[in-house]
C-alpha positions as CSV (number, residue, x, y, z in Angstrom):
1,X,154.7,167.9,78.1
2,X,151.8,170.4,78.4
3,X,148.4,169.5,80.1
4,X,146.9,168.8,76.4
5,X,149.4,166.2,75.6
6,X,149.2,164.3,78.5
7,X,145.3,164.3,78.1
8,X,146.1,163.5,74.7
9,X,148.7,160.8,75.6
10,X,145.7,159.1,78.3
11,X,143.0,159.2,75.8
12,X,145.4,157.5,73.4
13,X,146.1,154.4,76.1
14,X,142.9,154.2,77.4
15,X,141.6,153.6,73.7
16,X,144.6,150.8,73.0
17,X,143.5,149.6,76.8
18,X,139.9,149.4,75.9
19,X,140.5,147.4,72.2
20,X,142.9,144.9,73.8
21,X,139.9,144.4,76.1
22,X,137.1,144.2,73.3
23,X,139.9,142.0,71.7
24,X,140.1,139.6,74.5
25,X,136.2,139.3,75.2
26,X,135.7,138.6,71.2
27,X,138.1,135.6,71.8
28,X,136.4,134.6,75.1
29,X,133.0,134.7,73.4
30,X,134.5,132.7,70.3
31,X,135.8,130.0,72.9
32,X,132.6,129.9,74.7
33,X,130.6,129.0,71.7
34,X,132.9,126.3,70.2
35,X,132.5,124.7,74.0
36,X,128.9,125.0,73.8
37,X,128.7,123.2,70.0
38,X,130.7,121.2,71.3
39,X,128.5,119.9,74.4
40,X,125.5,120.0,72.0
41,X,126.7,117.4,69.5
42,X,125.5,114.1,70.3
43,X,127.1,111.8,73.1
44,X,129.0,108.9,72.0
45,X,131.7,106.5,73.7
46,X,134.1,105.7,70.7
47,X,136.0,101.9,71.3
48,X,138.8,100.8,69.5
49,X,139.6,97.0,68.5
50,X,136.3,95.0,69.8
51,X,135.8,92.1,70.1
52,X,132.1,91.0,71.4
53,X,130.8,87.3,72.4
54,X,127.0,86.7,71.8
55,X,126.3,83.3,74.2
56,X,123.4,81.3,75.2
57,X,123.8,78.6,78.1
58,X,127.4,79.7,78.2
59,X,127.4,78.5,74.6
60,X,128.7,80.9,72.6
61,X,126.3,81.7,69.4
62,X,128.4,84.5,67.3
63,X,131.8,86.5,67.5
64,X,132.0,90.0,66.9
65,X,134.8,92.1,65.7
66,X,135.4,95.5,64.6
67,X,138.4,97.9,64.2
68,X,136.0,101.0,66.1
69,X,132.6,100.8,67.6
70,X,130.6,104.2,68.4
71,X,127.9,104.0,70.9
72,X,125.8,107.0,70.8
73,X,123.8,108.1,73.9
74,X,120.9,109.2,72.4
75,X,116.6,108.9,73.1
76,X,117.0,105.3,70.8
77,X,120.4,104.6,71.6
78,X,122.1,102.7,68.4
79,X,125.9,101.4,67.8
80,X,127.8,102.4,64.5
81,X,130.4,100.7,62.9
82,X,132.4,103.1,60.4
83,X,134.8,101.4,59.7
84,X,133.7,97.9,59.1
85,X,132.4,94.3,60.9
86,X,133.0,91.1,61.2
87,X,130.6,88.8,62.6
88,X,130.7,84.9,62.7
89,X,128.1,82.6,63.8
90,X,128.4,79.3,65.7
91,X,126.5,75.9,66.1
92,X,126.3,73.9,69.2
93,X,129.4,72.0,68.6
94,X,130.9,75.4,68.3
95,X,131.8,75.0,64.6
96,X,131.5,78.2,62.2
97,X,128.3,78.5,60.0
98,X,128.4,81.4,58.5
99,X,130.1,84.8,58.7
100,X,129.0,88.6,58.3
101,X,131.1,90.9,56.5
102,X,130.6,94.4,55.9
103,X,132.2,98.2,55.0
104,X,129.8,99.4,57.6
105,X,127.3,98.7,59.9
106,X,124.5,100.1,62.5
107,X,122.8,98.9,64.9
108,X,119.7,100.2,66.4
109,X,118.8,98.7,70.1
110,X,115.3,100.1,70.3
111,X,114.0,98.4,66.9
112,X,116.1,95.7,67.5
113,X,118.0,95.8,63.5
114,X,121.3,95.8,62.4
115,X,121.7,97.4,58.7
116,X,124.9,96.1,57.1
117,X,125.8,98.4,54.2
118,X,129.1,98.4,51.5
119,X,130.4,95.4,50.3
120,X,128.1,92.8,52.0
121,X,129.6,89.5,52.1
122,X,128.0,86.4,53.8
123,X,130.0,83.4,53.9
124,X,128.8,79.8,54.5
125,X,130.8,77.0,55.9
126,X,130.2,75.1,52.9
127,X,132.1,78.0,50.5
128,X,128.6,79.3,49.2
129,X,129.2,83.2,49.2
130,X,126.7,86.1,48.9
131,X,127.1,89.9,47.8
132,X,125.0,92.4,48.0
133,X,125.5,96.4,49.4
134,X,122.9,96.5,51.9
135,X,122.0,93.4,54.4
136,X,119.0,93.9,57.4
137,X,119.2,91.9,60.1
138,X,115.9,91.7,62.2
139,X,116.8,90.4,65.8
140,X,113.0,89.3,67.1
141,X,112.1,87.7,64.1
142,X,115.5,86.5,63.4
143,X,115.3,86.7,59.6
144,X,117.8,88.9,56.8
145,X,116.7,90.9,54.1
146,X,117.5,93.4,51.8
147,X,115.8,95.9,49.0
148,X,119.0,95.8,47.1
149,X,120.2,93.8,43.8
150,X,122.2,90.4,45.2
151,X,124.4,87.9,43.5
152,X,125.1,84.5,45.2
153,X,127.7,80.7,44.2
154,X,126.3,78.4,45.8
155,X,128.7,75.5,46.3
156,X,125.7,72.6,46.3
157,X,124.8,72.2,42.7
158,X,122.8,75.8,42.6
159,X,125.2,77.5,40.9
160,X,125.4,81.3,40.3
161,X,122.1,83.2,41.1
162,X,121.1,86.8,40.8
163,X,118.2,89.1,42.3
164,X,116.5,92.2,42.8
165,X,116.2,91.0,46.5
166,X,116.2,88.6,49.3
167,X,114.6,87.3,52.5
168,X,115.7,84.5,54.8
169,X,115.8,82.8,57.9
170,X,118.4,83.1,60.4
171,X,120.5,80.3,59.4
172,X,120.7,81.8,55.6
173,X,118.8,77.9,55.0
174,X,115.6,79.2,53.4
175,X,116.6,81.8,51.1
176,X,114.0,83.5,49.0
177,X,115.4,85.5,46.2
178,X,112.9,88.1,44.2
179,X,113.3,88.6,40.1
180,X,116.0,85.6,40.1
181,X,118.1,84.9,37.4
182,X,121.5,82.6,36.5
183,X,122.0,79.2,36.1
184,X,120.7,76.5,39.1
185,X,119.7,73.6,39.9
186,X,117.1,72.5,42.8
187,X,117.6,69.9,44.7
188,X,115.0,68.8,47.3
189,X,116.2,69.2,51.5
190,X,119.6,70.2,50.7
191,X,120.4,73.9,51.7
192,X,118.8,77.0,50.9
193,X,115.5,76.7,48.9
194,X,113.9,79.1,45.9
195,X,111.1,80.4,45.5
């Protein structure tokens, strides 16, 4: 092989030499930015199967259970539940009052609200149930509302009722439903009133 071809024959490996190297850095580049997307998305612990005791005076006040919990590590940190919630609240004798149910939830530490959303269910011990999609629970004034159409049975004489709306205390005992229509009856210091 003459002088020409093995210049010709260097040229021709340097140039496969250099594009396996452009090749390789592309790649390395490529990595590099999915790692760094990666560290830019928001921090979040993920938990699986919870189960969360609210007490006072090491009496416990509500049960909490969900299949995932996400805490996100954020400027207002805040809790999301994905894939559903359970919560179930107690008296002092420890007896059940009412429970929470819910397709998905968030809760927001820094405003101190938990938004229940999807197939809203609350359940009272007495067997009065109430649906709505969106429930807001407001933890300093410890009152429930929503913006969203609701449809209660209420198993104390009040029958089926129907809103555009609702507020209420704590204890789901003074219930004021907005635009209310369906079939009820009041009866004076028993269970939730109307207005």
């Amino acid at each position: 092989m003459g002088l020409a071809g093995k210049n010709i024959l260097h040229s021709v490996t340097y140039a496969l030499f250099g594009s396996m190297l452009l090749v390789g850095c592309e790649t390395d580049l490529k990595e590099v930015d999915r790692i760094a997307s990666i560290q830019a998305e928001e921090p979040v612990d993920i938990s699986q199967n919870v189960t969360v005791i609210y007490s006072d005076s090491a009496k416990v006040k509500a049960k909490m259970t969900a299949p995932e919990m996400r805490r996100y590590n954020v400027e207002k940190p805040y809790y999301e539940f994905q894939k559903g919630v359970t919560i179930i609240f107690f008296d002092e004798k420890g007896a059940e009052t009412q429970r929470i149910t819910s397709d998905y939830a968030i809760q927001k530490e820094a405003e101190e609200l938990t938004e229940f959303r999807r197939n809203v269910v609350i359940t009272r011990a007495d067997g009065s149930v109430i649906k709505t999609e969106e429930l807001i629970h407001d933890q300093k004034a410890n009152t429930f509302y929503n913006h969203v159409p609701i449809e209660a049975d209420f198993k104390d004489g009040r029958g089926h009722v129907m809103g555009s709306s609702f507020h209420s205390d704590g204890s789901f005992e003074m219930i004021d439903v907005q635009n209310m229509t369906g079939v009820h009856v009041f009866l004076p210091g028993e269970g939730p009133t109307f207005r």
